[in-house]
N, C-alpha and C positions, 0 to 999 in steps of 0.2 A: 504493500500500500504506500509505502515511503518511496519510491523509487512510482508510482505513477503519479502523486500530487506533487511531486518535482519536475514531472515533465510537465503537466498543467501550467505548473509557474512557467516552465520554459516557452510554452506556448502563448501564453497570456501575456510575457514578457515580449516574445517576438511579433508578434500581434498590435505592439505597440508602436511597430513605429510604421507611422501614419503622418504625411504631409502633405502639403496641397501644390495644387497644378504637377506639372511637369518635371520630375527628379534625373537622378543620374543611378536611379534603381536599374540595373541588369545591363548598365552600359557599360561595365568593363571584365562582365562572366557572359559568355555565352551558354543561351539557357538551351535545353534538350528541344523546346516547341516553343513559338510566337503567335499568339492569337491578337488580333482586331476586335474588340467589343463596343455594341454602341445597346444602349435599353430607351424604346418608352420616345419613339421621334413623335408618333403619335400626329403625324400630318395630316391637314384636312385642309381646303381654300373655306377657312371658314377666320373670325374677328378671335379675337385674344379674347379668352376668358381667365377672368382672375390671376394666375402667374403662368397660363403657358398659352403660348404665342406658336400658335399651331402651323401658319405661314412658313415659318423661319426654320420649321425642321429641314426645310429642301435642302436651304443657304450652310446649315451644320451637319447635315450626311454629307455635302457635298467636301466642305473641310476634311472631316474623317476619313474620306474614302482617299481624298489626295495626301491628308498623312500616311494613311496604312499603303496606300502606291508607291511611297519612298522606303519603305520597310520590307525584310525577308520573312515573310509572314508562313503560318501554314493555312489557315485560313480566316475567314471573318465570320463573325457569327453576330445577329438581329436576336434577342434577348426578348423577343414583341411588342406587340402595341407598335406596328409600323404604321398603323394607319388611326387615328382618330373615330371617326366614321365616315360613310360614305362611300359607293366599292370605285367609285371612277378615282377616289384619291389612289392606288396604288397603281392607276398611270402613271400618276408625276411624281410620287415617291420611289418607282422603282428606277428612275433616271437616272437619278445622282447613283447608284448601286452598280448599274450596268457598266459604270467607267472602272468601276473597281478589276484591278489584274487580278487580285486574290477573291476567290468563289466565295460566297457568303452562304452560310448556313442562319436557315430561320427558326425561330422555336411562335409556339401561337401564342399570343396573348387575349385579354378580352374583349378591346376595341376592336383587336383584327376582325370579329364579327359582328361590330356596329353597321351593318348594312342591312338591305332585304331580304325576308326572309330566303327567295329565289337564288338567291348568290350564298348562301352561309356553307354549303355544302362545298360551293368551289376554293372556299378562301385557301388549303390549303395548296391544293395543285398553283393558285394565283404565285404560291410563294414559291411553286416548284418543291413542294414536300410531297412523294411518293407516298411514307407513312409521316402520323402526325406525331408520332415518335420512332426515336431509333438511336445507334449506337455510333460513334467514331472510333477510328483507333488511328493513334499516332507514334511512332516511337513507346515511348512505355506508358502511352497513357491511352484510358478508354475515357473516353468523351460521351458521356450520357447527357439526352435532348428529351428531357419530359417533355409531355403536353399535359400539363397541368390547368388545359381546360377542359378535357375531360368530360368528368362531369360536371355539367351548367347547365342554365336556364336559358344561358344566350347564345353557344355556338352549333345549334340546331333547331329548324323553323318550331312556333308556339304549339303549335300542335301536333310534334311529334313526340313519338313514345320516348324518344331521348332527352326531351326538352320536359315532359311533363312527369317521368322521374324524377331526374335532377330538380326540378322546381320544388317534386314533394320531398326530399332528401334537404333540400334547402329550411325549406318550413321545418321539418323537427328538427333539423339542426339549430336556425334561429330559434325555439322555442327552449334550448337546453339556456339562454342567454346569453350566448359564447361571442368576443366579441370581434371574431372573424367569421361569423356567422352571415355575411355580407354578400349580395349577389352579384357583385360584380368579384367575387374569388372562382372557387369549383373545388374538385376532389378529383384525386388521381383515382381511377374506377380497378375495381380488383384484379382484372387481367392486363392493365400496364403495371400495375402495382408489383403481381406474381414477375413480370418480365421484367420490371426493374431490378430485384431482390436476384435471378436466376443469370442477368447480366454481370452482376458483383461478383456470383459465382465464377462465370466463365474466364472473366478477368481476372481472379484470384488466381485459377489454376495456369494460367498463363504470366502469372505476375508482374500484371499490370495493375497502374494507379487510377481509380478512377475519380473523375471530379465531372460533377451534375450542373449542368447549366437546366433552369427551368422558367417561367417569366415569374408564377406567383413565389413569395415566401413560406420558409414552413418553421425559420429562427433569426431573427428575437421574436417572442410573442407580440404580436399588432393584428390590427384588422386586417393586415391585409396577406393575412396567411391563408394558406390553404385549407380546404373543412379540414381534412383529415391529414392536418401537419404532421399529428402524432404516429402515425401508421409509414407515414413517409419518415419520420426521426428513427424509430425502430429499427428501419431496415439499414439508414446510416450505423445506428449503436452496431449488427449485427453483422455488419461487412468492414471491418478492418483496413480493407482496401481503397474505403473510399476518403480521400484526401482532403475536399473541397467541395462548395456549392455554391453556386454563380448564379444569382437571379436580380431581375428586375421588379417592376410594379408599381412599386412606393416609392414615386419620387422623389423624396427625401434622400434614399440613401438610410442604409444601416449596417449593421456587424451584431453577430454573435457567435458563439462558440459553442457548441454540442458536440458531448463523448469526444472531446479534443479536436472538433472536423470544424475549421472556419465558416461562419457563413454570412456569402455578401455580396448586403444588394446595392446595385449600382445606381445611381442618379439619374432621374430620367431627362435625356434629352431636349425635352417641349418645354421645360421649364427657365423660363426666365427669355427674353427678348434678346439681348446681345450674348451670352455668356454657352461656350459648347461644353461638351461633357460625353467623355469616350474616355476607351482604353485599351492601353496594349500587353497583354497579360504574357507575363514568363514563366515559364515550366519547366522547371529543375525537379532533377529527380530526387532533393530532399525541398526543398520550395515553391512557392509561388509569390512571383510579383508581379504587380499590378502597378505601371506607371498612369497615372492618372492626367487626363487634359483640362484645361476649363474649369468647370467644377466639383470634378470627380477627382479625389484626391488616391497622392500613392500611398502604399502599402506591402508589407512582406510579411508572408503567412510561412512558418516552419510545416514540416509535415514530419509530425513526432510520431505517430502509428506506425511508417514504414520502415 
């Protein structure tokens, strides 16, 4: 027991060093993988409401995409929420993406199906997602892509059997008074669930790192976690292998730490009129860093389990 709440400090310790904008983190190791991350552009030709200025996500994909262009990247990956509402917005949002040299991978978020109900079925092929989950492998790491909307009320028309589930899962969930109990989250549904947990496996025996990019949260506790955060923390507690968890949604930005596994949400994009926010994530096979743009700040997470 004395030898794992010293590695706790040790993480808690390294965890702490956190600054803002653009550092000189992973500029002088070359890390094993280079990812591009952007969460939450959440574009629409619609008026600024309150702090996000939906317009302006074109003008800051556009930024990102000509940073991560000057960079050896493996790929880029959209965190969700690429679109606002409205399906003709992911004409003009997919423009500034198209210049990117490196392939961008999407994950769904919940705006992505703020459209008709007519189009909700297409949103992911729109994104060029074959499945609405799946797995990457790079070097020694498995890149896990929930679709952590799943189960909702909102990424399948009103009156279908997927919609009108999820709707009554949503009702006795809100009724426990849980304060993620919120319908613009969802729930990872038992058969990605089973395939997330049987993915950990495969990568263990292969002894690979895996780290979860997902759009909703499932740590720190907020509203804006997943129903079933807990079922998703489980499978982290149970698989040793997993490093890291990389989501979006709450544009704020947060950090927490579960069974030693970092978890952290990035800032969303739409937020604020001038100011961008993205990241270039490094991948050491005992590390992770995160140089941060804008107003996503850096960070370096140890990976004490492996």
């Amino acid at each position: 027991m004395k030898n794992r709440l010293s590695r706790r400090s040790f993480l808690a310790a390294s965890l702490a060093l956190t600054v803002t904008g653009p550092s000189l983190i992973g500029a002088s190791r070359k890390p094993a993988l280079r990812l591009g991350l952007v969460s939450d552009p959440q574009f629409a030709d619609i008026d600024p409401w309150n702090t996000r200025f939906y317009r302006q996500s074109i003008g800051k994909l556009a930024e990102a995409v000509e940073h991560f262009n000057g960079l050896d990247l493996k790929w880029c990956v959209n965190l969700g929420d690429l679109i606002d509402s409205r399906w003709d917005s992911f004409d003009e949002v997919l423009k500034p993406l198209a210049k990117s040299r490196h392939k961008f991978h999407h994950l769904l978020g919940n705006h992505d199906f703020e459209v008709p109900d007519a189009f909700k079925e297409r949103v992911p092929k729109r994104l060029g997602l074959k499945h609405r989950y799946y797995s990457l492998w790079a070097d020694e790491f498995c890149l896990v892509m929930l679709d952590t909307t799943d189960v909702s009320p909102y990424a399948h028309a009103e009156n279908s059997k997927e919609c009108v589930g999820a709707t009554a899962e949503w009702k006795r969930f809100a009724a426990t008074g849980a304060i993620n109990a919120q319908r613009w989250n969802g729930a990872v549904g038992d058969r990605q669930l089973k395939w997330f947990e049987d993915t950990c496996h495969k990568a263990a025996r292969a002894r690979g790192k895996v780290i979860v990019f997902a759009h909703h949260p499932v740590c720190p506790a907020s509203n804006h976690c997943e129903w079933n955060a807990d079922a998703l923390l489980k499978v982290v507690e149970r698989n040793g292998n997993v490093v890291a968890w990389i989501n979006g949604h709450n544009h704020a930005g947060a950090f927490g730490v579960h069974a030693e596994v970092p978890f952290i949400t990035l800032k969303g994009m739409v937020e604020t009129k001038d100011t961008n926010a993205f990241v270039v994530a490094h991948l050491h096979p005992d590390r992770l860093e995160l140089v941060g743009h804008g107003r996503e700040p850096s960070r370096e997470c140890m990976f004490p389990r492996v």
